[in-house]
Structures are given as C-alpha cells and as structure tokens.
Backbone atoms as SQL, in Angstrom:
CREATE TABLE atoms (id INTEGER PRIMARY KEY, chain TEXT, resi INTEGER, resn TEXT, atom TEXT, x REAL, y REAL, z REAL);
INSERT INTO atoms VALUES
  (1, 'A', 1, 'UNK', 'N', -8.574, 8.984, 18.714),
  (2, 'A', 1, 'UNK', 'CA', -7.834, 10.169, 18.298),
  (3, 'A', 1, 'UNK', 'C', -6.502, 9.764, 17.673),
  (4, 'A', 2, 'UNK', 'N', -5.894, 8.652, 18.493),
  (5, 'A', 2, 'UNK', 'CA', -4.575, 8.321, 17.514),
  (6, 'A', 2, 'UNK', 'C', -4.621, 7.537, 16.957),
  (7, 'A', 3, 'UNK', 'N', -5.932, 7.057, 16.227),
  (8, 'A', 3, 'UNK', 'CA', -6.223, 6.490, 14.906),
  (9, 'A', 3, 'UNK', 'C', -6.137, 7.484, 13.732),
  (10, 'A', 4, 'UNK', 'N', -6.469, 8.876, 14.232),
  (11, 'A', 4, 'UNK', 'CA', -6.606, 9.517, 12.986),
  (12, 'A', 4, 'UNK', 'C', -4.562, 9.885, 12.095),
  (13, 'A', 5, 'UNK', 'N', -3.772, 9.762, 13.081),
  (14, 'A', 5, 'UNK', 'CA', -2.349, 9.422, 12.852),
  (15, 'A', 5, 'UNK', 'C', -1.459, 8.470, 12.301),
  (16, 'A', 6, 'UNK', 'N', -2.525, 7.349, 11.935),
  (17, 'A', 6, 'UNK', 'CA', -2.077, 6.163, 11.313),
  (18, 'A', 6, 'UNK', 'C', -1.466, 5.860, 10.020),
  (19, 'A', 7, 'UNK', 'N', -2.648, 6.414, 9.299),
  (20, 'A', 7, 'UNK', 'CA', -2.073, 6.715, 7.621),
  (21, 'A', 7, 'UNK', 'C', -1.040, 7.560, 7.584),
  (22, 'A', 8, 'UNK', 'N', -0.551, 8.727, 8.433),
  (23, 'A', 8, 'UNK', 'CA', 0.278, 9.519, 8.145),
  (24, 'A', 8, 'UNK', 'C', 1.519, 8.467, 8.873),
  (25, 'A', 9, 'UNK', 'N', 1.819, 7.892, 9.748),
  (26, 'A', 9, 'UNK', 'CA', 2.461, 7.005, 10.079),
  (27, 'A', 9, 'UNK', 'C', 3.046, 5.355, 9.359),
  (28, 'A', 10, 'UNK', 'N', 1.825, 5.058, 8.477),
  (29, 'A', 10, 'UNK', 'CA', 2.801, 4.332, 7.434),
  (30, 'A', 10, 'UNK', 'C', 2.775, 4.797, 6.430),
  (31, 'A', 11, 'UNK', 'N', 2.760, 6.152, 5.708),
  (32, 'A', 11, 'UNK', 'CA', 3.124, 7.096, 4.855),
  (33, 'A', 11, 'UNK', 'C', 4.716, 7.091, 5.338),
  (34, 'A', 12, 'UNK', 'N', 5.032, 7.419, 5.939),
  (35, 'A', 12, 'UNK', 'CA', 6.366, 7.385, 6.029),
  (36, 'A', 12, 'UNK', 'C', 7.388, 6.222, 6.591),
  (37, 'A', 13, 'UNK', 'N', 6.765, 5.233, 6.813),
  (38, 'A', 13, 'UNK', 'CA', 7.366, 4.371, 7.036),
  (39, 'A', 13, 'UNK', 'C', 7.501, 4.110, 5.398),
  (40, 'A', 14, 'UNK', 'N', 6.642, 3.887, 4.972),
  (41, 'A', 14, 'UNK', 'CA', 7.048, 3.218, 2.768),
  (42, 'A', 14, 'UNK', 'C', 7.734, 4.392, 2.814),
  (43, 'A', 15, 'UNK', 'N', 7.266, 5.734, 2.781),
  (44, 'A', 15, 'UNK', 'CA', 8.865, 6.654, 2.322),
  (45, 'A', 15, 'UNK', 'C', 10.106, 6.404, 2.924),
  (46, 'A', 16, 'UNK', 'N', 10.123, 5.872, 4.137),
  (47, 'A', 16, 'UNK', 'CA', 11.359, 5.613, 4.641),
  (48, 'A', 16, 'UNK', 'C', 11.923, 4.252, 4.194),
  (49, 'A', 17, 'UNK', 'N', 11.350, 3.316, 3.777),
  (50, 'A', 17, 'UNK', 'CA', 11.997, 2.315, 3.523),
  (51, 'A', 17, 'UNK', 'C', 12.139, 2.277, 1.689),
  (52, 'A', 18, 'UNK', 'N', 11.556, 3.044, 1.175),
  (53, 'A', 18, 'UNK', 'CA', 11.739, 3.019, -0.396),
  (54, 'A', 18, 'UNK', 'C', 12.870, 4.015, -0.536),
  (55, 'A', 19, 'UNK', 'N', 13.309, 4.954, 0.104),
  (56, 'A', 19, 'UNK', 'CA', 14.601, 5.659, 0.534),
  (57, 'A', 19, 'UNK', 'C', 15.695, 5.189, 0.372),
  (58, 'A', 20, 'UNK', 'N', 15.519, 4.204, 2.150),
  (59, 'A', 20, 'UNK', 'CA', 16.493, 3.161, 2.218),
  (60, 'A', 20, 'UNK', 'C', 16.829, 2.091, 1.119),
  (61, 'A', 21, 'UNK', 'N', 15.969, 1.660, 0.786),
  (62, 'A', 21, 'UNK', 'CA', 15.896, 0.642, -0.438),
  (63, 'A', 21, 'UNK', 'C', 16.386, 1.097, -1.350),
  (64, 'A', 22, 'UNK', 'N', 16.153, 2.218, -2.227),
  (65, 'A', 22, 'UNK', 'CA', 16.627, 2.333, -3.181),
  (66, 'A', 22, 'UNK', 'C', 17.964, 2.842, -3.601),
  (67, 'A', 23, 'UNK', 'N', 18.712, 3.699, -1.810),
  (68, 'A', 23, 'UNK', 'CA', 20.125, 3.794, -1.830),
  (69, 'A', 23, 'UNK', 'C', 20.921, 2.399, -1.534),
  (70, 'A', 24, 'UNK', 'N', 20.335, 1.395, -0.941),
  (71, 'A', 24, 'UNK', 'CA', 20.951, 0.055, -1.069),
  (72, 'A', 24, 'UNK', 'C', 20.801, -0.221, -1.947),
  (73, 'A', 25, 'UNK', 'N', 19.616, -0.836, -3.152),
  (74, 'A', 25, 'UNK', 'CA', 19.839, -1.164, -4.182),
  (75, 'A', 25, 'UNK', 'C', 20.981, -0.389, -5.176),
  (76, 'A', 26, 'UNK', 'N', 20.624, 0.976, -5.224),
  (77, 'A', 26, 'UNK', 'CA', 21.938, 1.402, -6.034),
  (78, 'A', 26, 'UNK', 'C', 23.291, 0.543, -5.455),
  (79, 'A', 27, 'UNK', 'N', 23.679, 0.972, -4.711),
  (80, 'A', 27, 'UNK', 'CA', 24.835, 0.758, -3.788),
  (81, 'A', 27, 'UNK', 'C', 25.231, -1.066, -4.245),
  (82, 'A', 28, 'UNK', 'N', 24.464, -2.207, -4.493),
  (83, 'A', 28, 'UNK', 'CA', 24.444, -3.736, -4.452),
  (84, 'A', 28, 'UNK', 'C', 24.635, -3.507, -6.219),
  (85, 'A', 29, 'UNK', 'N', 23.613, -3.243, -6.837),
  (86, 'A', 29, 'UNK', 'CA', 23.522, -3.517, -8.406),
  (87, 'A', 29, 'UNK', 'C', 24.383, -2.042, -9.143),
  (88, 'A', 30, 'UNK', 'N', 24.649, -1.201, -8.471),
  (89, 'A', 30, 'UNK', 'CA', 25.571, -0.008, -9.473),
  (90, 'A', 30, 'UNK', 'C', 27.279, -0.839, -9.618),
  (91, 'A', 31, 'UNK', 'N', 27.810, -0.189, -10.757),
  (92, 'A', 31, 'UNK', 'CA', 29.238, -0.574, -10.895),
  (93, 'A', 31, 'UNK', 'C', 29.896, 0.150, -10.089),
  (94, 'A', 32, 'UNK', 'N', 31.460, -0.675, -10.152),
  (95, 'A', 32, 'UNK', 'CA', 32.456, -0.696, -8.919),
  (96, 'A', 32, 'UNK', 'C', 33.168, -0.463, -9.510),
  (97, 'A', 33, 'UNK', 'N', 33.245, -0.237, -10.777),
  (98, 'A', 33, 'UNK', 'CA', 34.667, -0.072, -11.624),
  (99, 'A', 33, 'UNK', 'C', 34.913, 1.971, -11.970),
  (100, 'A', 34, 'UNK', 'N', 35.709, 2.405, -11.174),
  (101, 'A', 34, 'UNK', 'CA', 35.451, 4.033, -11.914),
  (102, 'A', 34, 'UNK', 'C', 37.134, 4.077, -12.346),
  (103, 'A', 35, 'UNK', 'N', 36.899, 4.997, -13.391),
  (104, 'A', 35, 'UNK', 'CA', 38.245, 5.298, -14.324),
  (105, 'A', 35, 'UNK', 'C', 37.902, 7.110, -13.941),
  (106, 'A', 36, 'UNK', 'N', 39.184, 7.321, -14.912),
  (107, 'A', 36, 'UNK', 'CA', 39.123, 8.759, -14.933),
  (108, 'A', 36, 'UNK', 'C', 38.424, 9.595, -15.388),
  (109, 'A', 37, 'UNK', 'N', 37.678, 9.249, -15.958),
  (110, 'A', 37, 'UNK', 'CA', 36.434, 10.369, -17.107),
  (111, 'A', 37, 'UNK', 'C', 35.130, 9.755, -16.102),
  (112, 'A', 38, 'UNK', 'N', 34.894, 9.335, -15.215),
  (113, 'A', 38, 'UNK', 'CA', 33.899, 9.053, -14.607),
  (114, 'A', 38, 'UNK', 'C', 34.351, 9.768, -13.007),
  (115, 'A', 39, 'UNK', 'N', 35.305, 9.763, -12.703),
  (116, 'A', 39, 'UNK', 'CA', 35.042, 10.970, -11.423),
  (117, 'A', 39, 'UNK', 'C', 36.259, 12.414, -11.771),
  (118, 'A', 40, 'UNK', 'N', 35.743, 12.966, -12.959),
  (119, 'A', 40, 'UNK', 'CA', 35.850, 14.182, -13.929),
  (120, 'A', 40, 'UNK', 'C', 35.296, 15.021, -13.347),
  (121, 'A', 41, 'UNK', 'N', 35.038, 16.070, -13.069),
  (122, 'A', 41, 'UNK', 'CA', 33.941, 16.655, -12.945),
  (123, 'A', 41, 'UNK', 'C', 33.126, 17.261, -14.437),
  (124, 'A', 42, 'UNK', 'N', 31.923, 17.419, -14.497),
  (125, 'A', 42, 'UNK', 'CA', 31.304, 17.495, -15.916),
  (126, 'A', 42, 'UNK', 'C', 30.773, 18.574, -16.097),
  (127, 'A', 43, 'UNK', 'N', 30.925, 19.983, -16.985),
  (128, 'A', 43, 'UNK', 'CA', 30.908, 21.103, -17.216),
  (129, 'A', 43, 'UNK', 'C', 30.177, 21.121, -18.181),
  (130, 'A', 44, 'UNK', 'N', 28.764, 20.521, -18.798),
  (131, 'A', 44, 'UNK', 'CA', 27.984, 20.686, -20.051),
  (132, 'A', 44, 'UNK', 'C', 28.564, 20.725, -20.797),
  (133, 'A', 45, 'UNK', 'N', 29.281, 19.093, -20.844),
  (134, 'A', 45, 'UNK', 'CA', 29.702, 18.940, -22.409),
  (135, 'A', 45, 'UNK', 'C', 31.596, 19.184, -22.577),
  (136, 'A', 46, 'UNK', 'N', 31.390, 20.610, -21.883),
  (137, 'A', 46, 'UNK', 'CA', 33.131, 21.377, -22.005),
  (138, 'A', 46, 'UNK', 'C', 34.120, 20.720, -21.345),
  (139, 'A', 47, 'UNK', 'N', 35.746, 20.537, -21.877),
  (140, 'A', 47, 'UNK', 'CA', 36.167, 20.310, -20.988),
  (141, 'A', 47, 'UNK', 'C', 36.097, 21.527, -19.612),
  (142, 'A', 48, 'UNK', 'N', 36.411, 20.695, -18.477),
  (143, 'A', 48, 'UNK', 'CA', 36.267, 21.322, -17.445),
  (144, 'A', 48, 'UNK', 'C', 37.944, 22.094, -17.839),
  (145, 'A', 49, 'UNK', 'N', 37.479, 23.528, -17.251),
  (146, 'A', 49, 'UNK', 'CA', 39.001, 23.939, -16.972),
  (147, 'A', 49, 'UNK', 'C', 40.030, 23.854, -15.602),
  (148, 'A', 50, 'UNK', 'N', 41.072, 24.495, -15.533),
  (149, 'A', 50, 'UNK', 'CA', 41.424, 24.140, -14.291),
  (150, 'A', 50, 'UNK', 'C', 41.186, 25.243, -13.217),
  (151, 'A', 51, 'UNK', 'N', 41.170, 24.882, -11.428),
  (152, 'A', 51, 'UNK', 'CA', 40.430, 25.747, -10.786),
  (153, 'A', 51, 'UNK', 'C', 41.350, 26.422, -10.645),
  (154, 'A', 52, 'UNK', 'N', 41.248, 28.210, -10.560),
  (155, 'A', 52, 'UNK', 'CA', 42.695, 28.623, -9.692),
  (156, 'A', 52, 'UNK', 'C', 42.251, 28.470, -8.147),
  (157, 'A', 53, 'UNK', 'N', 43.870, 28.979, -7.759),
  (158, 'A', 53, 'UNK', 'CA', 44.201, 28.770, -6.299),
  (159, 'A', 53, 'UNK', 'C', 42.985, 29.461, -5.445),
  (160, 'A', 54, 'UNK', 'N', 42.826, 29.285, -4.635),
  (161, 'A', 54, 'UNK', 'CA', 42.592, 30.044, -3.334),
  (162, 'A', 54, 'UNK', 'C', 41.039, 29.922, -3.777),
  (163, 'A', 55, 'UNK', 'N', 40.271, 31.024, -2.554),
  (164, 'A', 55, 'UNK', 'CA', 38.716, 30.645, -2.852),
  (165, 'A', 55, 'UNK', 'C', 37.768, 30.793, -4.019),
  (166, 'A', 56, 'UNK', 'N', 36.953, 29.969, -4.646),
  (167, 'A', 56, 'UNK', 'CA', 35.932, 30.641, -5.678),
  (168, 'A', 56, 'UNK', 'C', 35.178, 31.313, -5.321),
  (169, 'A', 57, 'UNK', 'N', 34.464, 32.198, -6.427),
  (170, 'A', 57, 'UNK', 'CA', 33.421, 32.464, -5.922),
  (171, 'A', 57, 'UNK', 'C', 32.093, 32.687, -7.065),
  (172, 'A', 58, 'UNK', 'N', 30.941, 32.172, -7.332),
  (173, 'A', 58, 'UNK', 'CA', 30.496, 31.587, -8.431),
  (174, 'A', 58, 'UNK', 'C', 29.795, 33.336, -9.061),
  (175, 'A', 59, 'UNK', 'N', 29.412, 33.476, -10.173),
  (176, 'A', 59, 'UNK', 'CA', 29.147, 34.573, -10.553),
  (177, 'A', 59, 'UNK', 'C', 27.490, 35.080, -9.937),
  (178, 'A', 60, 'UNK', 'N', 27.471, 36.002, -10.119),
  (179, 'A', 60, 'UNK', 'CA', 26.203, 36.671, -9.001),
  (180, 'A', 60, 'UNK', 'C', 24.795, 36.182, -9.842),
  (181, 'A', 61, 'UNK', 'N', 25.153, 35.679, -11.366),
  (182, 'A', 61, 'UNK', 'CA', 23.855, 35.435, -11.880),
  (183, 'A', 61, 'UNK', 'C', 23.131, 34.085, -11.487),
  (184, 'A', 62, 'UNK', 'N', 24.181, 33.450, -11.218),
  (185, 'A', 62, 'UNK', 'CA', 23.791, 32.120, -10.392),
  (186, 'A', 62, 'UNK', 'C', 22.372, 32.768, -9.287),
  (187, 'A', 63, 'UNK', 'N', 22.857, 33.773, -8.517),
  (188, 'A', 63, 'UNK', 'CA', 22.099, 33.692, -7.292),
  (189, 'A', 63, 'UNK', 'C', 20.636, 34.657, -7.924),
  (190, 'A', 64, 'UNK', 'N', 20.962, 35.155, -8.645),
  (191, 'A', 64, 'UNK', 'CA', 19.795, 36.111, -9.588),
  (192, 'A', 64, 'UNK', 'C', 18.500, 34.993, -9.746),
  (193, 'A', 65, 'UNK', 'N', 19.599, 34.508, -10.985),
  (194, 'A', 65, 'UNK', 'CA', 18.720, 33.126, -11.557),
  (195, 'A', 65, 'UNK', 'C', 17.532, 32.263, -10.173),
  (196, 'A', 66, 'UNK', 'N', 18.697, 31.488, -8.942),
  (197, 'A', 66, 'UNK', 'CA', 17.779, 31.578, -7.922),
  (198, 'A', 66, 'UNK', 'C', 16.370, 32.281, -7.588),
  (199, 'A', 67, 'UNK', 'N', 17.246, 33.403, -7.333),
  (200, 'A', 67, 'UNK', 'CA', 16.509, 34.520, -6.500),
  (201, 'A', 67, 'UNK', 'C', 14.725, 34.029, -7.777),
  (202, 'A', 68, 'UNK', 'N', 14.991, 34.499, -8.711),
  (203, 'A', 68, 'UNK', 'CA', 13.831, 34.763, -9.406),
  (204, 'A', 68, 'UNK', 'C', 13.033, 33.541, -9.836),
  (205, 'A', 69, 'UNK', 'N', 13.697, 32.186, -9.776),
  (206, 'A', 69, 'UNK', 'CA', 12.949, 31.289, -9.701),
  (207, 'A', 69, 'UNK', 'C', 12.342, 31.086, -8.662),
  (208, 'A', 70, 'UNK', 'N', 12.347, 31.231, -7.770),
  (209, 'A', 70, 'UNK', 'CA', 11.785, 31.792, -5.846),
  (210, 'A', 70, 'UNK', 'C', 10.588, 32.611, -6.516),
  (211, 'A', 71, 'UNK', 'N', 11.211, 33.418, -6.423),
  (212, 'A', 71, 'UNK', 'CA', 9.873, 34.540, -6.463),
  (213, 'A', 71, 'UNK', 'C', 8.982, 34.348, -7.728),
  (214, 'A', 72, 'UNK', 'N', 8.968, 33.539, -8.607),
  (215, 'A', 72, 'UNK', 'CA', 8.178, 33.091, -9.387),
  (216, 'A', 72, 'UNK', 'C', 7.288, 31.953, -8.757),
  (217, 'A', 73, 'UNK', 'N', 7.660, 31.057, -8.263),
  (218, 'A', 73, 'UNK', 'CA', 7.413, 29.935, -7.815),
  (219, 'A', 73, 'UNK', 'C', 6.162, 29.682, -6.462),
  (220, 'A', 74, 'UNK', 'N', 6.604, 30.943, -5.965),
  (221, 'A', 74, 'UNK', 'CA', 6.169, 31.665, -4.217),
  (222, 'A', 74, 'UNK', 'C', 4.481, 32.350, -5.271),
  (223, 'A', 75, 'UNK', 'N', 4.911, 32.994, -6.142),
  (224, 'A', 75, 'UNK', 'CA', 3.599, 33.667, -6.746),
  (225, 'A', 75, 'UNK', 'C', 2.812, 32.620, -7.703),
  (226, 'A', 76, 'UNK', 'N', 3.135, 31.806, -8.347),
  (227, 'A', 76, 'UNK', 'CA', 2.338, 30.782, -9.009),
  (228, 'A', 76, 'UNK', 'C', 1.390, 29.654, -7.606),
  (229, 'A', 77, 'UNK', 'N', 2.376, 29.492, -6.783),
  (230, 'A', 77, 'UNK', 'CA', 1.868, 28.953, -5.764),
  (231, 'A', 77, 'UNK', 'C', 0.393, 29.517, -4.579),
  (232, 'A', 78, 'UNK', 'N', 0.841, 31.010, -4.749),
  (233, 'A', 78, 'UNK', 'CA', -0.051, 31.275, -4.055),
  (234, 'A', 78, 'UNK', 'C', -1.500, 32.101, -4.951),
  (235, 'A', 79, 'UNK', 'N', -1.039, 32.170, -6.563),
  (236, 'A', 79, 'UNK', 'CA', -2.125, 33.061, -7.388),
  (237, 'A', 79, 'UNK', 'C', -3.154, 31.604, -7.421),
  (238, 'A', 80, 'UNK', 'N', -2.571, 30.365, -7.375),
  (239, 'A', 80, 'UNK', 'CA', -3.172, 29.335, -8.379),
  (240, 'A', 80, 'UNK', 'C', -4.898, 29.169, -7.365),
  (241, 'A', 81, 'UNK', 'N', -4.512, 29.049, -5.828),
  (242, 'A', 81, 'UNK', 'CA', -5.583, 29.090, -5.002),
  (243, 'A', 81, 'UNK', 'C', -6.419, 30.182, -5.012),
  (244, 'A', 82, 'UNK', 'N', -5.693, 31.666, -5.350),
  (245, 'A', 82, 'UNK', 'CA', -6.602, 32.689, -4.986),
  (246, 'A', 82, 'UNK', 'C', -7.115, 33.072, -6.659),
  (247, 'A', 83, 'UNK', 'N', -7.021, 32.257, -7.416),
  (248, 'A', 83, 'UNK', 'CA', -7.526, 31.984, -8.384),
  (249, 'A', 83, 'UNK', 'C', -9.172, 31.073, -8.294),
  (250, 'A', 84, 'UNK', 'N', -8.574, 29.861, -8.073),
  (251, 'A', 84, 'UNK', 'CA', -9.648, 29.269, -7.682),
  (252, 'A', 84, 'UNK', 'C', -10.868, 29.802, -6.548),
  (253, 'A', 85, 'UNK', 'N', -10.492, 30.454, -5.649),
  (254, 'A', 85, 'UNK', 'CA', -11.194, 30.688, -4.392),
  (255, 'A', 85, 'UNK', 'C', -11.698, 32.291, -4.719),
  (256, 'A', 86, 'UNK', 'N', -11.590, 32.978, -5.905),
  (257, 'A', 86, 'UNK', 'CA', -11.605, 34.182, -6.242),
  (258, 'A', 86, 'UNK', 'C', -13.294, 34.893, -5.954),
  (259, 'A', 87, 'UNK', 'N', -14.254, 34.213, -6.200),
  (260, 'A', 87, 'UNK', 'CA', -15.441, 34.131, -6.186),
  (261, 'A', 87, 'UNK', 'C', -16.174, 34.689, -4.713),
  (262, 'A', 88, 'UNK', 'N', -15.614, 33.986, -3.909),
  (263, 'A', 88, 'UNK', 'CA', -15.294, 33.884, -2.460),
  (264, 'A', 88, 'UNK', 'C', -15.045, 34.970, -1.373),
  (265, 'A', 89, 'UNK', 'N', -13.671, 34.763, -1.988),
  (266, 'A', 89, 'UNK', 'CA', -13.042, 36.272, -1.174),
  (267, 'A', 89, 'UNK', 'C', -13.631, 37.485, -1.177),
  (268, 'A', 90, 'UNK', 'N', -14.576, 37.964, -2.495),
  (269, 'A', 90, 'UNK', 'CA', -14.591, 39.204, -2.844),
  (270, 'A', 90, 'UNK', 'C', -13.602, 40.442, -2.690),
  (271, 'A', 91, 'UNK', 'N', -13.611, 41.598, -1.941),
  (272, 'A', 91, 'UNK', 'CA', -12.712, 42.811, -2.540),
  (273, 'A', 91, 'UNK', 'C', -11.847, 42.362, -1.340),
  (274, 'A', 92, 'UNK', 'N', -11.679, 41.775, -0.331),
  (275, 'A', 92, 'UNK', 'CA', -10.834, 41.844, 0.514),
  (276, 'A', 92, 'UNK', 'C', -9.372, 40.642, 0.169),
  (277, 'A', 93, 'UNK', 'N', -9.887, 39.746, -0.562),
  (278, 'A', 93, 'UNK', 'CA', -9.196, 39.050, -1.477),
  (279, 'A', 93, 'UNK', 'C', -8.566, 39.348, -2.700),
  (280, 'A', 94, 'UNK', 'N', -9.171, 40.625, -3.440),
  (281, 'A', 94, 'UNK', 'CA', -8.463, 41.341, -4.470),
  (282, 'A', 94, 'UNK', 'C', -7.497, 42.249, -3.565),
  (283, 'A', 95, 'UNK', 'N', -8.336, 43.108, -2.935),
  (284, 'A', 95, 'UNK', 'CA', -6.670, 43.564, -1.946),
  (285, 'A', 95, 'UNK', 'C', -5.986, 43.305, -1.778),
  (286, 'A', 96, 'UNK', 'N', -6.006, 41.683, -0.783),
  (287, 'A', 96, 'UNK', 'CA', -5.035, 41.126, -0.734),
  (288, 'A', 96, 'UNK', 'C', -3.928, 40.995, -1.611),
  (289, 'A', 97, 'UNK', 'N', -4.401, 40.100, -3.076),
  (290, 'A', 97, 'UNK', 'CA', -3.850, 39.912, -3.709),
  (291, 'A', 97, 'UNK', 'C', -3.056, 41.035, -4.620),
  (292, 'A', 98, 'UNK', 'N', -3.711, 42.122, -4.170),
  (293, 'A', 98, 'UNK', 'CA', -3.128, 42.858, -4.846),
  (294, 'A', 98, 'UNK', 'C', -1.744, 43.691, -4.348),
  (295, 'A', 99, 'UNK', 'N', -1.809, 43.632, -2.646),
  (296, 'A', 99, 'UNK', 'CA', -0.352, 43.892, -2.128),
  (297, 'A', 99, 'UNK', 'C', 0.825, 42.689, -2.117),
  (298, 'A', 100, 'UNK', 'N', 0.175, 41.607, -2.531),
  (299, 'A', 100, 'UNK', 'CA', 1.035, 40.539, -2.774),
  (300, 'A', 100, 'UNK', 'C', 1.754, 40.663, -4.592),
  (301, 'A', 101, 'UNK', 'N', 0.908, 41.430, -4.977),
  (302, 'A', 101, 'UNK', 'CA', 1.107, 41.372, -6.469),
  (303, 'A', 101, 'UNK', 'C', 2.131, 42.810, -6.311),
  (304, 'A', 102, 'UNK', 'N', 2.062, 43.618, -5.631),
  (305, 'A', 102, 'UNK', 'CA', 2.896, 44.633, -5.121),
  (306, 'A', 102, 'UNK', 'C', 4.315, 44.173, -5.115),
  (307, 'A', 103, 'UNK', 'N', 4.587, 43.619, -3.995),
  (308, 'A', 103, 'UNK', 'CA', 5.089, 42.952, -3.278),
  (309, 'A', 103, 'UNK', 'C', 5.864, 42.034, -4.308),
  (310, 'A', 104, 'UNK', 'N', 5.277, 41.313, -5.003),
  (311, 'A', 104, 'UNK', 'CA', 6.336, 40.326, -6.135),
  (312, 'A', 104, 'UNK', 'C', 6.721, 41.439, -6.947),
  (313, 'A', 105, 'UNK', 'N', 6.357, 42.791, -7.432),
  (314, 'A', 105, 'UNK', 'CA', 6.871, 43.057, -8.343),
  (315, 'A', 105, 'UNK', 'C', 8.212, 44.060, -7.612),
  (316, 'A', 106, 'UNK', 'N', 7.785, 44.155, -6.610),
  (317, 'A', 106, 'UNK', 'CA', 9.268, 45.208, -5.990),
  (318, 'A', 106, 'UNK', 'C', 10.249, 44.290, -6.564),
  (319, 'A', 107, 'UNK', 'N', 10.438, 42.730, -6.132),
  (320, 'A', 107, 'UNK', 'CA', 11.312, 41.937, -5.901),
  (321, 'A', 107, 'UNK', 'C', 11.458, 41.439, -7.830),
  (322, 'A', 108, 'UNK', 'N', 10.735, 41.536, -8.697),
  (323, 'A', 108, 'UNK', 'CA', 10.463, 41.343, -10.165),
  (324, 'A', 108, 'UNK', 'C', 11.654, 42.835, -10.504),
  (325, 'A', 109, 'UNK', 'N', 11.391, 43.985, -9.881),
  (326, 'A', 109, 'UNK', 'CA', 12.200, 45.127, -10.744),
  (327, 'A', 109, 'UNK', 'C', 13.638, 45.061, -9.928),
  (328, 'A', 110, 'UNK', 'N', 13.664, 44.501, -8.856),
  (329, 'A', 110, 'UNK', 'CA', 15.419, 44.435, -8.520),
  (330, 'A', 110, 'UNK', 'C', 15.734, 43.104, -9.129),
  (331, 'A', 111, 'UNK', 'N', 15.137, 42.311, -9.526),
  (332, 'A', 111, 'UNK', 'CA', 15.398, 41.329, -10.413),
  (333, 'A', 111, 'UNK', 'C', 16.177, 42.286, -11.544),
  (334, 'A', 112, 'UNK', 'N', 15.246, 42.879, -12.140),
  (335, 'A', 112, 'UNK', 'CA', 15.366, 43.129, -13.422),
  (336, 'A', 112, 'UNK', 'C', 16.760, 44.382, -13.454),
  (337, 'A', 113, 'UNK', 'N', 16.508, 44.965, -12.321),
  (338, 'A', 113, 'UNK', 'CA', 17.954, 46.296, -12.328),
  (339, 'A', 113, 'UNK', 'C', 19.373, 45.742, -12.152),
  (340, 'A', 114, 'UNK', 'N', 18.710, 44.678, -11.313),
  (341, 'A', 114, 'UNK', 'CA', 20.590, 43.877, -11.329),
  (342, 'A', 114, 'UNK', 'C', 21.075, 42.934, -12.573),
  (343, 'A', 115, 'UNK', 'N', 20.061, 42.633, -13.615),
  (344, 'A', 115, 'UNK', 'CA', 20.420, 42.186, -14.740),
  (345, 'A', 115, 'UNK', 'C', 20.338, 41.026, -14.930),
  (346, 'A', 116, 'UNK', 'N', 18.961, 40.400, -13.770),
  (347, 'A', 116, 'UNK', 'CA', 18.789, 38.595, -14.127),
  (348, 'A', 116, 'UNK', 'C', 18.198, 37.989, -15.169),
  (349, 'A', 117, 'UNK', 'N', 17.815, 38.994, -15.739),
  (350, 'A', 117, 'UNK', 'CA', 16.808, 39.034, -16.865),
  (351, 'A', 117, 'UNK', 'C', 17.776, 38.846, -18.318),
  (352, 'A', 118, 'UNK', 'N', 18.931, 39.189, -18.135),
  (353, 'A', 118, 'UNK', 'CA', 19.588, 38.994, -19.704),
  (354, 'A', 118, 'UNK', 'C', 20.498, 38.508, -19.512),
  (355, 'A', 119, 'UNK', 'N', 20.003, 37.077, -20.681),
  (356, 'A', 119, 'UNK', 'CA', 20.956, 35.973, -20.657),
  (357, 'A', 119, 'UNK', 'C', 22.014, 36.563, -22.154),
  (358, 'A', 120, 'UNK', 'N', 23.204, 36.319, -21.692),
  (359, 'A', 120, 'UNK', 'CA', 24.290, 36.704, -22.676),
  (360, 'A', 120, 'UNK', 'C', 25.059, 35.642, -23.227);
C-alpha cells in the first residue's frame, strides 16, 4: 500500500530540490552590482511617478480585471470536461451545466455593470 506513494514522493523531492537549486543558482551566478535604474521601480516603460503620502489604494479595475479572469478561468476549466464527458451525462449533465452556465453569467453581468469590460 505504501508503494503506491512512492512516485508521488520523489515527485516532490525533484520539485523540491530544482526549487532549491535554481534559487541558489540564481543567487551564485546572478550579478552583485545594482545601481539606481535597477532597483527603480518599473511602470511599463513610464517614468514612475512619485507616491503621495499616506495609504494607496489601487483603482477598482485592477480587482474587476481579477475578478473576471477567475470567473473565466473557473468556466473554461470546468466546460472543457463536461464537454468531453457530454455523451455520458445525458439531461442531468445539461442541467447541470446549465445552472453553472447560470451561475457564471450572474457573475459575467456584475462584471459587466461595474464596467470591467471597458478598457479606456
């Protein structure tokens, strides 16, 4: 029985040591020399401007943008199987899918009412 645990056990031992390895290697062979345009912070290209005082707080399309790459991601993930397996399921699987298809689009139209949808 704890043979069948083995492969999953040096599965992560190589992930754990190609991890390790490869933040030491950076760390031995990366340069040591930093100037000022190398710990800049980098704004696509722009100069960066300066921060004001007190707390930020980043604009809400940031979390839009999120939000809807989620809920895209959550539905490609789960159409791609009930795609394949469609044959199968018959109507209790179209149901399904179809309160799930519900279900993404509630979260698709508050996408769309709060304005993640237009890039300006």
């Amino acid at each position: 029985m704890l043979s069948n645990y083995v492969p999953i056990l040096v599965l992560m031992v190589i992930a754990t040591l190609f991890a390790v390895g490869s933040v030491a290697a950076g760390a031995l062979v990366g340069p040591r020399r930093f100037n000022r345009a190398k710990v800049d912070a980098y704004e696509c290209g722009i100069e960066p401007s300066p921060a004001p005082a007190g707390p930020q707080r980043f604009p809400v399309k940031y979390y839009n943008t999120a939000m809807l790459f989620i809920v895209f991601d959550i539905e490609i993930i789960f159409l791609f199987p009930w795609a394949i397996a469609f044959d199968s399921l018959a109507v209790f699987g179209l149901g399904a899918m179809g309160l799930f298809m519900a279900t993404i689009f509630v979260a698709y139209a508050y996408e769309w009412r709060r304005g993640g949808l237009e890039w300006d």
